[in-house]
C-alpha positions in Angstrom: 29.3 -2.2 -24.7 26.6 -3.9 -26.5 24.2 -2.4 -23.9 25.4 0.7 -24.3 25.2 0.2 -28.0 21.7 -0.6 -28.2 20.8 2.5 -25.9 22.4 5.1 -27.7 20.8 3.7 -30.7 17.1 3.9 -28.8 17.6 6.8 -27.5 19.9 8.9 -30.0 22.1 10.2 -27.5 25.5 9.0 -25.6 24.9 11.1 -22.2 21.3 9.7 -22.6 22.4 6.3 -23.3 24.9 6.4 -20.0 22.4 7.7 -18.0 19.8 4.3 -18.9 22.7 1.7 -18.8 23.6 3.3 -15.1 19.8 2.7 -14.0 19.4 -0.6 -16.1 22.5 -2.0 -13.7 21.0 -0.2 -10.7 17.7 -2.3 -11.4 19.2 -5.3 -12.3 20.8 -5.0 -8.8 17.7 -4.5 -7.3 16.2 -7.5 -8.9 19.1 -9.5 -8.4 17.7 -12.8 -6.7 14.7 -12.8 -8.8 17.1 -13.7 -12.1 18.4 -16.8 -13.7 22.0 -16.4 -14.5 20.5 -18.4 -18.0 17.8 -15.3 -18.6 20.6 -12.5 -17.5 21.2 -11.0 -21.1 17.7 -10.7 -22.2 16.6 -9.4 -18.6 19.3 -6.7 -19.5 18.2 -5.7 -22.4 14.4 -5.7 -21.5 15.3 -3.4 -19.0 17.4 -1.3 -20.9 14.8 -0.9 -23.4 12.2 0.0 -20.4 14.7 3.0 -18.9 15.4 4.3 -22.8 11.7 4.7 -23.1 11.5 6.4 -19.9 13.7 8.8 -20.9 12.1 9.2 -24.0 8.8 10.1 -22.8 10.3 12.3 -19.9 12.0 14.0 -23.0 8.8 14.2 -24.9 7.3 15.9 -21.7 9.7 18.4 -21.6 9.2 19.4 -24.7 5.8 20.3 -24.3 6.5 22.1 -21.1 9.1 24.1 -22.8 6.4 24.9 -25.6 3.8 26.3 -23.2 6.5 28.2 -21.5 7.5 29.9 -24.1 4.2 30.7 -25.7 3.7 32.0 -22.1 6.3 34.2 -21.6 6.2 35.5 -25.6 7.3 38.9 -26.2 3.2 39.1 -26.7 2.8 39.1 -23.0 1.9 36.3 -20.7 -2.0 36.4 -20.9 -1.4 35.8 -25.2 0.5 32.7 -24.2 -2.2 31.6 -21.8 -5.3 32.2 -24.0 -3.2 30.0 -26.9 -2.9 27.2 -24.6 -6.6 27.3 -23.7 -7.2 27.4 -27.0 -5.2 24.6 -27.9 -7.1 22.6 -25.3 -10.6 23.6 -26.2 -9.9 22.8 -30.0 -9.2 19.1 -28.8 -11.9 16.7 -28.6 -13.8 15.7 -25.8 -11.9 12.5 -25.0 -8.1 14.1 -25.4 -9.6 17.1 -23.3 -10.8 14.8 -20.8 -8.0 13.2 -19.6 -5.5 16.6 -20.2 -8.1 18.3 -17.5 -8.2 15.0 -15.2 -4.4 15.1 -15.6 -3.2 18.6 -14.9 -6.1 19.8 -12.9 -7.2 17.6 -11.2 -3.4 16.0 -10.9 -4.4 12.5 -11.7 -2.2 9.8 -12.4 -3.4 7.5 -15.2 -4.4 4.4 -13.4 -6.7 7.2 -11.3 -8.0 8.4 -14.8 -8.2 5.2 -15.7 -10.4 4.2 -13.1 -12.7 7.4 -13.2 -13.6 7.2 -16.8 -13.6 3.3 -16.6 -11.1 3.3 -19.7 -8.5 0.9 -20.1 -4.5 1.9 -18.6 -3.3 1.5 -22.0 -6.1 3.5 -23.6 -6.4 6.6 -21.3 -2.2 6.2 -21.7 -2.2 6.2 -25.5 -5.3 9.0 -25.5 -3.2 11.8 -23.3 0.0 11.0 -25.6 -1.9 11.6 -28.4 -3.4 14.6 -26.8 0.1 15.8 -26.1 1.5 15.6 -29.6 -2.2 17.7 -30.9 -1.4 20.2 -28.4 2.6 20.4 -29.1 2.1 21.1 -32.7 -1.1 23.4 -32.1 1.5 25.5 -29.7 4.7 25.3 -32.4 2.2 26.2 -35.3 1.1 29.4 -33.5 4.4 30.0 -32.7 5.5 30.3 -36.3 
C-alpha cells in the first residue's frame, strides 16, 4: 500500500498509480538477483518513482499530440491547423527548433541528437521538453 500510496500521489491518479506499481513489480522481478534483500524498499520506491515519471512524460506527450490534432482537424480546415503548427515551430528559437526537426523529421532519438549536435543527453532532453511546453501553449493560445 505504501507504494501504491506514493504513486498516486506522483502521478495524481489511481488507474495511473496501478498501472506504475504493476511495472515497478514487473522490474523488480526482472532485476531480482541484482538486489540486496537490505536495499529492497528503497530499490522499490526508486523504481516506482522512475515508472511514475514515465507515465508522466508519456502523458505530457499526449497532450501535445492531442493539441496538434485538434488544431489540425479544426472546423477551419486541416491546412489552418497545419500552417499554425509551422508557425508555432518557426516562432521557436534556433536551438528548440533544432532538436523538434532532428526529432520528428528526421526521427531521432535523443542520444542520436545528442550526438549530432555534440550537446549533452540531459541538455538536448531538457531543450526538446522545453520546446514542447513553447509549442503546447503557442497551439492552446491560438486555439482560444
Amino acid at each position: 500500500m505504501p507504494l501504491y500510496r506514493y504513486c498516486r500521489s506522483f502521478t495524481g491518479d489511481g488507474h495511473l498509480a496501478e498501472d506504475a506499481v504493476q511495472e515497478t513489480f514487473v522490474r523488480t522481478y526482472r532485476s531480482a538477483a541484482k538486489i540486496e534483500p537490505s536495499k529492497l524498499q528503497a530499490w522499490l520506491f526508486t523504481v516506482a518513482r522512475r515508472c511514475c515519471l514515465e507515465i508522466i512524460r508519456k502523458r505530457q506527450r499526449a497532450a501535445v499530440h492531442e493539441s496538434a490534432s485538434a488544431m489540425m482537424n479544426s472546423a477551419d480546415g486541416g491546412t489552418d491547423g497545419l500552417d499554425a503548427i509551422r508557425d508555432a515551430v518557426a516562432s521557436l528559437d534556433a536551438e528548440d527548433r533544432e532538436v523538434i526537426y532532428l526529432k520528428h523529421t528526421s526521427g531521432l532519438k535523443c542520444r542520436q541528437i545528442a550526438e549530432v549536435t555534440g550537446r549533452p543527453l540531459g541538455t538536448v532532453c531538457s531543450n526538446l521538453a522545453r520546446a514542447y511546453k513553447k509549442l503546447r501553449e503557442r497551439l492552446e493560445s491560438r486555439q482560444r
